[in-house]
C-alpha positions in Angstrom: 100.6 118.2 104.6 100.3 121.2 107.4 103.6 121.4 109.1 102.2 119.9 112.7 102.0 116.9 111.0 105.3 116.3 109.6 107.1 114.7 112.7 104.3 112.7 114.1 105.4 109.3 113.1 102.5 106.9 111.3 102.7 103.8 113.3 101.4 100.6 111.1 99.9 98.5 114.1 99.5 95.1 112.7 97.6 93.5 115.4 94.7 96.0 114.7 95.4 95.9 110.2 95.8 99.6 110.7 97.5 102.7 110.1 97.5 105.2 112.7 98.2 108.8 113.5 98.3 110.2 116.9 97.0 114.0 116.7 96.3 115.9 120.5 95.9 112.9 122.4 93.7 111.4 119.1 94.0 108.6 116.9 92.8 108.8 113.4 93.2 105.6 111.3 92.9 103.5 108.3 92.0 100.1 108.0 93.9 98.0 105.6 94.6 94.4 104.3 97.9 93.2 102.7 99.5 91.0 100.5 102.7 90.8 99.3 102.6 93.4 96.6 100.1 95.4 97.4 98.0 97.3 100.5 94.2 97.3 100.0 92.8 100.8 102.1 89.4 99.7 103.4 88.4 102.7 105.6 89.8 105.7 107.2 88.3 107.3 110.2 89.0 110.7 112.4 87.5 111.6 115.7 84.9 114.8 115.5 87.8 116.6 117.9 90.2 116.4 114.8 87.7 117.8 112.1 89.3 120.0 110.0 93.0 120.1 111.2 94.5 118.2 108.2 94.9 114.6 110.5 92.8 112.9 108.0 94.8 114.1 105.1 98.6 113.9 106.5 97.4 110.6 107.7 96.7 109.4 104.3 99.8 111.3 102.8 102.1 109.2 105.5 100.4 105.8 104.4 100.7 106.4 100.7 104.6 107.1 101.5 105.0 104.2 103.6 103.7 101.8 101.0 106.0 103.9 98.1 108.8 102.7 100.5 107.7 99.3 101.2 107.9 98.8 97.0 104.1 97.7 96.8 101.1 99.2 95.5 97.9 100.7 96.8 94.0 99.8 96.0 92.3 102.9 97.0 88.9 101.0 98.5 88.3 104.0 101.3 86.4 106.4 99.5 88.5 109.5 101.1 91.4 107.3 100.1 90.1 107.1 96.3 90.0 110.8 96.8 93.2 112.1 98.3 94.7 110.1 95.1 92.3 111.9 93.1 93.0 115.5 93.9 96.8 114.6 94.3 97.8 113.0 91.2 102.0 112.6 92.0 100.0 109.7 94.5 98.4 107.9 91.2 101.9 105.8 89.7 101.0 103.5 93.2 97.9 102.5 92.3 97.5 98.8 91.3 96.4 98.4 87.9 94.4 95.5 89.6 92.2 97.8 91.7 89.1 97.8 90.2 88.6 101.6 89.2 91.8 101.6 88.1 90.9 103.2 84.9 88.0 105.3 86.1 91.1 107.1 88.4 93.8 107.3 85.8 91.2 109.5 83.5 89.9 111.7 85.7 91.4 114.8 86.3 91.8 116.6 89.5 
């Protein structure tokens, strides 16, 4: 994570089933859905004016380590989700053996 992102704070606004990161006045997100064991990520999403300052990626980083904390599990359903995990492997012990590529992530290397 670049170090302008370490002490903005993720805020997990539950009206909205979203994570969010508040970067120069913009909010990047990621859509999720929750159980009681485990956080599905359905989509992530960064404003054009944040392309390419790491938001995206400290966003996800900050999500993955507030579900760690929270003692559940991940599904990686966001495509840039899936990836993040795949090009950070420390991130892979979260996923839920009950996502469906499960398998597909756990061989791959990065």
């Amino acid at each position: 994570m670049k170090p302008q992102f370490i002490e903005i704070p993720l805020v997990k606004n539950e009206e909205q089933h979203r994570f969010e990161l508040t970067f120069e006045g913009h909010i990047a997100f990621i859509d999720y859905k929750e159980t009681s064991s485990t956080v599905a990520l359905i989509h992530t999403e960064a404003p054009a004016a944040l392309s390419g300052t790491g938001a995206a990626a400290a966003l996800v980083e900050k999500t993955l380590q507030h579900i760690k904390e929270a003692g559940k599990t991940v599904s990686p359903y966001c495509p840039y989700v899936y990836a993040f995990i795949k090009k950070n492997p420390e991130w892979r012990s979260l996923v839920s053996e009950r996502f469906p590529k499960y398998k597909e992530l756990m061989e791959e290397n990065s």
